[in-house]
BAFI-3210 file (N, C-alpha, C; in Angstrom, 3 decimals, decimal comma, padded with zeros to 6 digits):
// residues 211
n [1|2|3|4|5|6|7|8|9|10|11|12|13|14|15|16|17|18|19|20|21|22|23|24|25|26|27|28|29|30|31|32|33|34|35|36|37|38|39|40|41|42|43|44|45|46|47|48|49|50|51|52|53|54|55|56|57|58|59|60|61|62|63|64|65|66|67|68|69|70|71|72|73|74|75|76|77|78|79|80|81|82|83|84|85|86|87|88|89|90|91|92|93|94|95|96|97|98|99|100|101|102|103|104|105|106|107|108|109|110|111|112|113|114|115|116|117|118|119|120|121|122|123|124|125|126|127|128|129|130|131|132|133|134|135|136|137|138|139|140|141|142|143|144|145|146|147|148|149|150|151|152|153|154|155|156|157|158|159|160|161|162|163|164|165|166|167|168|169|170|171|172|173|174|175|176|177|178|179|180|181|182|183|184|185|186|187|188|189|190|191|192|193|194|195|196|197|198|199|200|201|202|203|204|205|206|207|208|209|210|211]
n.u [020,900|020,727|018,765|018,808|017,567|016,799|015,106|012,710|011,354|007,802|006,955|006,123|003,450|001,361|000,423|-001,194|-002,447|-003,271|-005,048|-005,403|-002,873|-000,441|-001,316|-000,567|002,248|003,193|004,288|005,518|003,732|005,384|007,173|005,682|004,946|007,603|008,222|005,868|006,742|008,990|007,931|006,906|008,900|010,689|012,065|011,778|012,441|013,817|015,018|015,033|015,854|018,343|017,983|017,422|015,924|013,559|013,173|012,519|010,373|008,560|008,356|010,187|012,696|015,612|017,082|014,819|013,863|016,391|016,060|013,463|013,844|016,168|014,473|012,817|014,687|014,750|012,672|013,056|011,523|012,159|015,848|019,118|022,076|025,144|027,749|027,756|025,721|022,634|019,066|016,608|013,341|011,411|010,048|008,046|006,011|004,613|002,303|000,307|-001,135|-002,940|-006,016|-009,100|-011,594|-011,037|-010,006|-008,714|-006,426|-005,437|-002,050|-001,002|001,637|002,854|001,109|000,397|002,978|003,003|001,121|002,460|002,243|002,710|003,299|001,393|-000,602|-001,018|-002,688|-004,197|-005,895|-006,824|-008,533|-010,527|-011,528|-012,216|-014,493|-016,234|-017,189|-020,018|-022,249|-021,393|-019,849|-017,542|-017,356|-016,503|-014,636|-011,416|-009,894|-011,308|-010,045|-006,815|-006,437|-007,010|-004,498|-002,431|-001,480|-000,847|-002,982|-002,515|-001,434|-003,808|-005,490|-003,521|-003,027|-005,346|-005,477|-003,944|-004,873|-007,400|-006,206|-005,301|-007,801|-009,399|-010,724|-013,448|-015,534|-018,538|-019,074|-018,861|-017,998|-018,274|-016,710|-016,484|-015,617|-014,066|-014,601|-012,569|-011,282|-012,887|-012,207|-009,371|-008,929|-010,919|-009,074|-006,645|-007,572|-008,142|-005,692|-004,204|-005,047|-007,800|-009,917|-011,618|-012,145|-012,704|-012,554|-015,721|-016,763|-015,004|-013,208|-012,908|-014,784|-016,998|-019,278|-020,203|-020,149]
n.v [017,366|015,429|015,380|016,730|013,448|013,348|015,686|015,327|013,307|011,914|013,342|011,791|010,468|008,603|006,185|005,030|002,415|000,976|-001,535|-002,054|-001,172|-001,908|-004,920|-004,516|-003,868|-006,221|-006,831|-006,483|-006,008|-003,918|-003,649|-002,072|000,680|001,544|002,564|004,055|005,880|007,184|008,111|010,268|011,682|012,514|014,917|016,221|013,483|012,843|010,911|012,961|012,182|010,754|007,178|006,255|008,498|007,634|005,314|006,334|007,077|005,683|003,566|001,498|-001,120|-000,384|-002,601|-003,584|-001,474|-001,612|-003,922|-003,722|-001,724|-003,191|-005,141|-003,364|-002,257|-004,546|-004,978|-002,580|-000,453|001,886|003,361|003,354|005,108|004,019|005,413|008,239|007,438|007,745|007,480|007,209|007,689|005,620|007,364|006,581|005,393|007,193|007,712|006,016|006,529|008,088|007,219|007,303|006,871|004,098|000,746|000,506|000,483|001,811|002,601|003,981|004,832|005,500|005,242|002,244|001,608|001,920|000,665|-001,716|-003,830|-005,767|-004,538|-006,270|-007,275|-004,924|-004,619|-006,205|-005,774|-003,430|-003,883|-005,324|-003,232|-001,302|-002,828|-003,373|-000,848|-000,489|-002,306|-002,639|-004,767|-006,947|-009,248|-012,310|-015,340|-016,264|-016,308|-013,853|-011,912|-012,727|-012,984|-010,368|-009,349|-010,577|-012,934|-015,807|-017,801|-018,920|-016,314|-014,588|-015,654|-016,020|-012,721|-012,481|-013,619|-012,058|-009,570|-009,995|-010,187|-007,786|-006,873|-005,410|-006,473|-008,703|-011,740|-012,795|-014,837|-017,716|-016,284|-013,549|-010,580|-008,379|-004,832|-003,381|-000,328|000,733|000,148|001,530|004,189|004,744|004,426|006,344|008,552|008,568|009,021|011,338|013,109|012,497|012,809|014,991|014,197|010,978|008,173|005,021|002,013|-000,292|-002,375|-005,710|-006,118|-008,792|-010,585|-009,741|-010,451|-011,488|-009,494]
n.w [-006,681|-003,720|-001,008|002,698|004,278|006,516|007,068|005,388|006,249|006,543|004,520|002,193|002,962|002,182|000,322|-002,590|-003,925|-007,164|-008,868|-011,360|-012,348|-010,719|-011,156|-014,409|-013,989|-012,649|-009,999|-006,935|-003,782|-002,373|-003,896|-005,733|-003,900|-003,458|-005,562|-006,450|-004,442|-005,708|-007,825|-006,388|-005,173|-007,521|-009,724|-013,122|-014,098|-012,466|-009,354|-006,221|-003,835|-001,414|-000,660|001,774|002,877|001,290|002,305|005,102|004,884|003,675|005,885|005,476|005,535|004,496|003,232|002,306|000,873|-001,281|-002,303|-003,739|-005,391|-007,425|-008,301|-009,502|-011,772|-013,015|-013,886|-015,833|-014,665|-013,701|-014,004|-013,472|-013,201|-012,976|-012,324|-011,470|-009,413|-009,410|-009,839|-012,150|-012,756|-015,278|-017,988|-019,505|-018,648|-016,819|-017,516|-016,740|-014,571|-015,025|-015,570|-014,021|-011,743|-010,328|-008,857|-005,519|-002,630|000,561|001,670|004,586|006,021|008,284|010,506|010,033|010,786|013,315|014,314|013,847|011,605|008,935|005,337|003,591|005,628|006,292|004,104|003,531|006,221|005,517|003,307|004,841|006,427|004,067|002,563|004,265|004,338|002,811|003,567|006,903|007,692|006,483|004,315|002,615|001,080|001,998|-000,600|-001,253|-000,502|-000,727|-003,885|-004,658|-003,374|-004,451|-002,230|-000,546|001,339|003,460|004,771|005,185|007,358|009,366|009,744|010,031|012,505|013,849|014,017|015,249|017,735|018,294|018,984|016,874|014,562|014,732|014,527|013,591|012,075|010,153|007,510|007,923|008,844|011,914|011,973|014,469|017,265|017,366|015,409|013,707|014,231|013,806|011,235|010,496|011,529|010,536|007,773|007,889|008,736|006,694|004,472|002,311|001,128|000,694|-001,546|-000,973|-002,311|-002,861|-003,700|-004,354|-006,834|-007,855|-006,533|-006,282|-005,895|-003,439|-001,972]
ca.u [021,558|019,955|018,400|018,634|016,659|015,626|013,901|012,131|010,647|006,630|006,319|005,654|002,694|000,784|000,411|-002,573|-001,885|-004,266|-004,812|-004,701|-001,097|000,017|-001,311|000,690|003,582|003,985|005,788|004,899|003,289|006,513|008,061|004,741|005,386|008,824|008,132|005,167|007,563|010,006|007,338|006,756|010,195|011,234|012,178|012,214|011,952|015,226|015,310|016,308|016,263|018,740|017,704|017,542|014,775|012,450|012,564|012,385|008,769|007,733|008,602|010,628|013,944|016,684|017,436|013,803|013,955|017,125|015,892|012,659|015,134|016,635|013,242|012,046|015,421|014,738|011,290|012,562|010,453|013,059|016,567|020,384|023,339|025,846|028,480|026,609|024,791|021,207|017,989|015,601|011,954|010,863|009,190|007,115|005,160|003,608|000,670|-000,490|-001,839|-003,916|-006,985|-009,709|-012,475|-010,478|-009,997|-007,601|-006,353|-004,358|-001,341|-000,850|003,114|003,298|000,217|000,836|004,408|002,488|000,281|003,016|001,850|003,421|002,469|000,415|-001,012|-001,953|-003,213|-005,825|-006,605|-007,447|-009,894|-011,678|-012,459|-013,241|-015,580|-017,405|-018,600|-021,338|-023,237|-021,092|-019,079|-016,289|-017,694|-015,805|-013,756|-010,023|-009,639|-011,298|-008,817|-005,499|-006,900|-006,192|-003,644|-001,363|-000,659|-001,228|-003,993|-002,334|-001,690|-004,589|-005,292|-002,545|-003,512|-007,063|-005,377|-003,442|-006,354|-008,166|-005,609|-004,927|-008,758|-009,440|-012,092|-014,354|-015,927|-019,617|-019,676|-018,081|-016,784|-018,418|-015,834|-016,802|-014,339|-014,260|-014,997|-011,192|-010,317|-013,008|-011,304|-008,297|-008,791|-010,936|-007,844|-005,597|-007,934|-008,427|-004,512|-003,349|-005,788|-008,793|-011,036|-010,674|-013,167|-012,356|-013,411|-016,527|-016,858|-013,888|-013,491|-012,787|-015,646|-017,791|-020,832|-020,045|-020,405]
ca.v [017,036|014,691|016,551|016,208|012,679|013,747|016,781|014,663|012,365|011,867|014,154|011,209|009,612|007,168|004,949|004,556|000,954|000,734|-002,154|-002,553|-000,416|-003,060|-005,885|-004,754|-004,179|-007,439|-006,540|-006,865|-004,691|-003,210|-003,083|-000,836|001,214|002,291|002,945|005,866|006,827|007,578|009,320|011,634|012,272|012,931|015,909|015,820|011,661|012,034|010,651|013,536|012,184|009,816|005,991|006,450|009,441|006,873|004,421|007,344|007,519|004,268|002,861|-000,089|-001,277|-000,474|-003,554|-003,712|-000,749|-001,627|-005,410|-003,466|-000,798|-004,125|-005,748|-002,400|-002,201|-005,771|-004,981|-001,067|000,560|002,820|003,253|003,783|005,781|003,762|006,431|009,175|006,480|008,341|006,702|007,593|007,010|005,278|008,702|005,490|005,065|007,976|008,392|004,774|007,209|009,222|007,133|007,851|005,827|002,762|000,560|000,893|000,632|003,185|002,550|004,836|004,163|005,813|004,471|001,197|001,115|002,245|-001,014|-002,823|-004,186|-005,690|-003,987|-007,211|-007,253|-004,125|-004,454|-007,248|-004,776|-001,829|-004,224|-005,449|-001,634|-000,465|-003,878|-003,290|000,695|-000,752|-002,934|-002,540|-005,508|-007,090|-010,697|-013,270|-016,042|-015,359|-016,125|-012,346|-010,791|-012,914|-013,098|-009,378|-008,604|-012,144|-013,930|-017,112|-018,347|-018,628|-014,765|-014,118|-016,534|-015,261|-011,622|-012,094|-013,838|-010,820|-008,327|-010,092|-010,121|-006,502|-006,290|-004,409|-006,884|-009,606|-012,404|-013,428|-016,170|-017,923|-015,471|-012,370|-009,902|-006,787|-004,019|-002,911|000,540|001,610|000,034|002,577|005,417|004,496|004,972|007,933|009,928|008,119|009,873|012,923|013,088|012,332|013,401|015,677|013,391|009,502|007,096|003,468|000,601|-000,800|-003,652|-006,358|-006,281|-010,138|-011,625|-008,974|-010,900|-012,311|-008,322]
ca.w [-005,415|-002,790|000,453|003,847|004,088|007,974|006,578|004,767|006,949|006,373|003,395|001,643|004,198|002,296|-000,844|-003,134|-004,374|-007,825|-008,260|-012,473|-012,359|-010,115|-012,188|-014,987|-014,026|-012,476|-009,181|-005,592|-003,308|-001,438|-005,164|-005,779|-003,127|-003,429|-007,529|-006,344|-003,630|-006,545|-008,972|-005,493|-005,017|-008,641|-010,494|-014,326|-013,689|-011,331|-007,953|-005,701|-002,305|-001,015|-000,461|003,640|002,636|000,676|003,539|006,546|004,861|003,417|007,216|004,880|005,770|003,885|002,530|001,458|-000,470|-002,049|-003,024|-004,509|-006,481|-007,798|-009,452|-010,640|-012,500|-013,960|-014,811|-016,116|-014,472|-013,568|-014,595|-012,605|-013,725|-012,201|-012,541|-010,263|-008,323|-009,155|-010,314|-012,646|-013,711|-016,715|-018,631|-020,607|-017,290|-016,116|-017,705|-016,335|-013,301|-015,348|-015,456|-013,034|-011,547|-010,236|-007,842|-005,395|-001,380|000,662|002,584|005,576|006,235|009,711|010,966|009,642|011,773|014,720|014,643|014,051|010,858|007,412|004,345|003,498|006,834|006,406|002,613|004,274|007,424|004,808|002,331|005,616|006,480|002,586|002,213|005,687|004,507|002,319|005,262|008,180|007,553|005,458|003,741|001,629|001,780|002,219|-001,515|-001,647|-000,151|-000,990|-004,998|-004,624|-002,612|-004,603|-001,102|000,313|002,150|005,022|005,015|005,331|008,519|010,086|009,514|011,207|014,174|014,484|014,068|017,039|019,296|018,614|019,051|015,416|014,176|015,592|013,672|014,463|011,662|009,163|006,620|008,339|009,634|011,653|012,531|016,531|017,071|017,573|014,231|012,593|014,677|013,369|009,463|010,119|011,744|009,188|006,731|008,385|009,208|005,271|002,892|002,747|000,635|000,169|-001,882|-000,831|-003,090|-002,015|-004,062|-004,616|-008,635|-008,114|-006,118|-005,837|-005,423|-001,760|-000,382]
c.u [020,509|019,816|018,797|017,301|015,761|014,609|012,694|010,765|008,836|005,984|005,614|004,444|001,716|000,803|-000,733|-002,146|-003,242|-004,069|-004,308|-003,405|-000,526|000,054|-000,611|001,503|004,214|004,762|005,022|004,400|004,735|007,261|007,147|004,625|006,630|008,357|007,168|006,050|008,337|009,665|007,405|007,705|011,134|011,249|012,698|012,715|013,497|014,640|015,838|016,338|016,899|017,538|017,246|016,391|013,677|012,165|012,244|010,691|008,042|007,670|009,275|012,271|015,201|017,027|016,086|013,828|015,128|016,777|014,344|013,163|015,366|015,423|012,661|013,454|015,412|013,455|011,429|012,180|011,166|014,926|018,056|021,587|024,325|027,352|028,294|025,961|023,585|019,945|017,072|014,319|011,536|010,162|007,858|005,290|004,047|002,378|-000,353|-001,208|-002,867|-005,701|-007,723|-011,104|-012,059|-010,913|-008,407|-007,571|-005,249|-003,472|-000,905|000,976|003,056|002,612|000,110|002,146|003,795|001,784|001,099|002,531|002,630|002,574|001,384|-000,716|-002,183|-003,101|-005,101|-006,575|-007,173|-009,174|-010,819|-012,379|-012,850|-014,205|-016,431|-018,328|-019,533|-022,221|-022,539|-020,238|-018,242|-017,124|-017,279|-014,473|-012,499|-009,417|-010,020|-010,683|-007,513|-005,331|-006,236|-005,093|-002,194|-000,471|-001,148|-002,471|-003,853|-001,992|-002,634|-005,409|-005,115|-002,554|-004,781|-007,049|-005,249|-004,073|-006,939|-007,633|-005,704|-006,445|-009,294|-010,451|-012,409|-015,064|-017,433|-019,989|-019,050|-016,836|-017,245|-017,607|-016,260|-015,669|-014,755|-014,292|-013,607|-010,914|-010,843|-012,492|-010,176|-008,289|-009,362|-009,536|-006,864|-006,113|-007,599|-006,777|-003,707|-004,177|-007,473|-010,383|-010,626|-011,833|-012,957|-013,036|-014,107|-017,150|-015,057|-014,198|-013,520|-014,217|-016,490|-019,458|-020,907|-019,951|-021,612]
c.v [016,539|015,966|015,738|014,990|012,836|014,925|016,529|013,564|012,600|012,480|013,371|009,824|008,611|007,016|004,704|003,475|001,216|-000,464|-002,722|-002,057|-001,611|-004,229|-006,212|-004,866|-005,141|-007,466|-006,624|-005,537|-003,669|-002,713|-001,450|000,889|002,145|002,944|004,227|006,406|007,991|008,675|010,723|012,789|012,822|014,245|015,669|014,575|011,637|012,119|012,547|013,734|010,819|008,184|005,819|007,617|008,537|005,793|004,816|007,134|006,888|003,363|001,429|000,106|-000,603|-001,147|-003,574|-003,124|-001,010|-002,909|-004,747|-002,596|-001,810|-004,545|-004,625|-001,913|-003,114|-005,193|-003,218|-000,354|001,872|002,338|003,537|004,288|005,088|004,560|007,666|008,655|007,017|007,839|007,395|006,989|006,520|006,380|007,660|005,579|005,541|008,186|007,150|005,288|008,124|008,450|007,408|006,415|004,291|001,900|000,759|000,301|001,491|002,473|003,213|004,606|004,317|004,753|002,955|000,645|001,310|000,741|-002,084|-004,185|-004,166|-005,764|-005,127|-007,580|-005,964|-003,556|-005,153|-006,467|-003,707|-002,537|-004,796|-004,180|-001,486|-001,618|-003,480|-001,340|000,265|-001,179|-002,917|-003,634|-006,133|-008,717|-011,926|-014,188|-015,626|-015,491|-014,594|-011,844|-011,648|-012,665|-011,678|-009,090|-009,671|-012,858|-015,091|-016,953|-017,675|-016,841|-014,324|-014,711|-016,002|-013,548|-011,446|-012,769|-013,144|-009,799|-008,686|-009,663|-008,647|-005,540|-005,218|-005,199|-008,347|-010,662|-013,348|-014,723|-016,562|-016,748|-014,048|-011,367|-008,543|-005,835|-003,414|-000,985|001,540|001,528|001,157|003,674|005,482|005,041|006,323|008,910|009,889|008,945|011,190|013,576|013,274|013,181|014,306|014,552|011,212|008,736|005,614|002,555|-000,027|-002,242|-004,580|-006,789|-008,168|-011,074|-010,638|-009,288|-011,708|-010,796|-008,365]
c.w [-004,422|-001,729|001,191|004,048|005,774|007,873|005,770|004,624|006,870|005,316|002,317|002,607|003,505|000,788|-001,722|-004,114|-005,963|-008,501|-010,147|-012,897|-011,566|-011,128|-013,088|-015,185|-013,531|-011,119|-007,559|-004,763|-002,520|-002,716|-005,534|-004,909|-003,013|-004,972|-006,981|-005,295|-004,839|-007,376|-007,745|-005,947|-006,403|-009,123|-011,897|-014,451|-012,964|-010,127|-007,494|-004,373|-001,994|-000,339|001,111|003,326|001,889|002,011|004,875|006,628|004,415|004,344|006,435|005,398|004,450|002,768|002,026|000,424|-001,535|-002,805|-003,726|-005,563|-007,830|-008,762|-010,003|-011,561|-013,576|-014,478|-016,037|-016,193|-013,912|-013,872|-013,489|-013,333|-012,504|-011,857|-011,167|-009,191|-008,695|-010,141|-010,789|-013,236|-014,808|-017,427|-019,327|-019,511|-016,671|-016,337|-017,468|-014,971|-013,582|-015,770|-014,099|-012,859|-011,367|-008,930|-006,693|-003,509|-000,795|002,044|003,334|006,446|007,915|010,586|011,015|010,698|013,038|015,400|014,409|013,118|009,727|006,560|003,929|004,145|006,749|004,956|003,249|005,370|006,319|003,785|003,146|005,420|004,991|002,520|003,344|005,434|003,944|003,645|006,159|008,888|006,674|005,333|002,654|002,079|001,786|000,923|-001,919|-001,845|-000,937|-002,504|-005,073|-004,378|-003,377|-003,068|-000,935|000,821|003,638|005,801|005,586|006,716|008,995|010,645|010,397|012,285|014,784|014,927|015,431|018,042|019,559|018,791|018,113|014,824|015,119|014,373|013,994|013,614|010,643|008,450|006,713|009,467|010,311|012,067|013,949|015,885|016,816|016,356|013,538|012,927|013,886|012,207|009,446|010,218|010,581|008,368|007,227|008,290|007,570|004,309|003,156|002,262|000,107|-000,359|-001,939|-001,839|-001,969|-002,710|-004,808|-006,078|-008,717|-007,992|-005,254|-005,367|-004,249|-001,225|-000,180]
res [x|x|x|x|x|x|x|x|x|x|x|x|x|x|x|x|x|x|x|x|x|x|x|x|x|x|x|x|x|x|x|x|x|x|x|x|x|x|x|x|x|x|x|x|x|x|x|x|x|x|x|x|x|x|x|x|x|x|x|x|x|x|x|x|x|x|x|x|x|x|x|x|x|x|x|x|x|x|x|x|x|x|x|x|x|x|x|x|x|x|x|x|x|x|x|x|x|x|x|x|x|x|x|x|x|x|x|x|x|x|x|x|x|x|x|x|x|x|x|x|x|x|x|x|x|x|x|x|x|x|x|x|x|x|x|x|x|x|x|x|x|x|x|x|x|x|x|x|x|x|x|x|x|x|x|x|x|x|x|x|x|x|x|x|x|x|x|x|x|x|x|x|x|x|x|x|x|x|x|x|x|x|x|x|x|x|x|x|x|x|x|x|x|x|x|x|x|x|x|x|x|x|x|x|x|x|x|x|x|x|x]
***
C-alpha cells in the first residue's frame, strides 16, 4: 500500500548519477533519476510510494516523471501491473550498483529547486565544482562537459550565462572557469546537509587531459 506522499517529502534528497549505469542503459538523465528514485522507494522491487511522492522529492513535474516511467517501461527497466496500477523494478538490474570506484555526479534535488536550476543545468554546475577541487578551477572546452552529460553545445553556453548572472562562477580566460566563493558554500552545505562523506570525480573519464 502506497504512503502518505507528504510524509515523504525529502527522504529521498539527492541522486548519484554514475555515469557507466547511465551509459548503459541508454536513457536520459531525468529518466536516471526517477529509476534510483524507484530502487529507494522499493520494497521486494515494488514501488510503494505513490507517483506525487517520487516527484515531492526529485523536485520533477509530474508529467516529467510520468514521461520518464514511460521510457523506462520501453527500455524494461522496470515493469507495470496495469490491473493494480503499481510498478515494479527490473530484479535483472540491481546489481549494476554494486561496483565501486566510479565515476559519478550528485544531484541535490532541493537545492537544485532552490537555485532555480534544470537537472542539466545543474549536471554542468556540479562537474564545474568536482573539476575545480584538483587546482581550484574547472578547465575544458564545453565538449568536456556536454560529451558527458549527452547535451548540446549550446547547453552548455547557456548554462554558464546563467551561472554568471547568478554570480556562481567567473571566467578569467578562455576555457578557465572559477567558482565564486558562495558557489563553494553552496556544495559544502549541500554536502554537509545530505551525506556524511562524498568523493567527487576529479578527473573527466572523457578528456581528462585538459584538467
Amino acid at each position: 500500500m502506497y504512503k502518505n506522499s507528504k510524509s515523504l517529502e525529502d527522504k529521498y534528497s539527492y541522486t548519484m548519477v554514475y555515469f557507466d549505469i547511465w551509459n548503459d542503459f541508454d536513457i536520459t538523465l531525468n529518466d536516471y533519476i526517477v529509476l534510483d528514485a524507484i530502487r529507494f522507494f522499493c520494497k521486494h522491487n515494488t514501488l510503494t510510494v505513490p507517483i506525487t511522492g517520487i516527484a515531492d522529492n526529485v523536485k520533477l513535474s509530474r508529467t516529467t516523471i510520468y514521461e520518464s516511467l514511460d521510457n523506462l517501461l520501453g527500455k524494461e527497466l522496470i515493469t507495470r501491473d496495469n490491473d493494480c496500477k503499481e510498478y515494479y523494478l527490473n530484479p535483472d538490474i540491481e546489481h549494476k550498483w554494486g561496483k565501486k570506484e566510479r565515476k559519478y555526479i550528485v544531484i541535490y534535488h532541493k537545492d537544485r529547486k532552490e537555485k532555480k536550476l534544470s537537472v542539466a543545468e545543474y549536471g554542468i554546475f556540479y562537474l564545474l565544482y568536482s573539476f575545480s577541487l584538483t587546482n581550484g578551477y574547472a578547465r575544458g572546452s564545453a565538449n568536456t562537459y556536454t560529451k558527458l552529460l549527452h547535451l548540446k553545445e549550446r547547453h552548455y553556453f547557456n548554462t554558464k550565462k546563467k551561472l554568471k548572472a547568478l554570480n556562481l562562477i567567473w571566467q578569467d580566460k578562455k576555457n578557465i572557469i572559477v567558482l565564486s566563493k558562495s558557489a563553494k558554500q553552496f556544495f559544502k552545505e549541500s554536502h554537509d546537509k545530505n551525506v556524511q562523506k562524498m568523493h567527487p570525480i576529479k578527473k573527466c573519464p572523457f578528456d581528462a587531459d585538459r584538467l
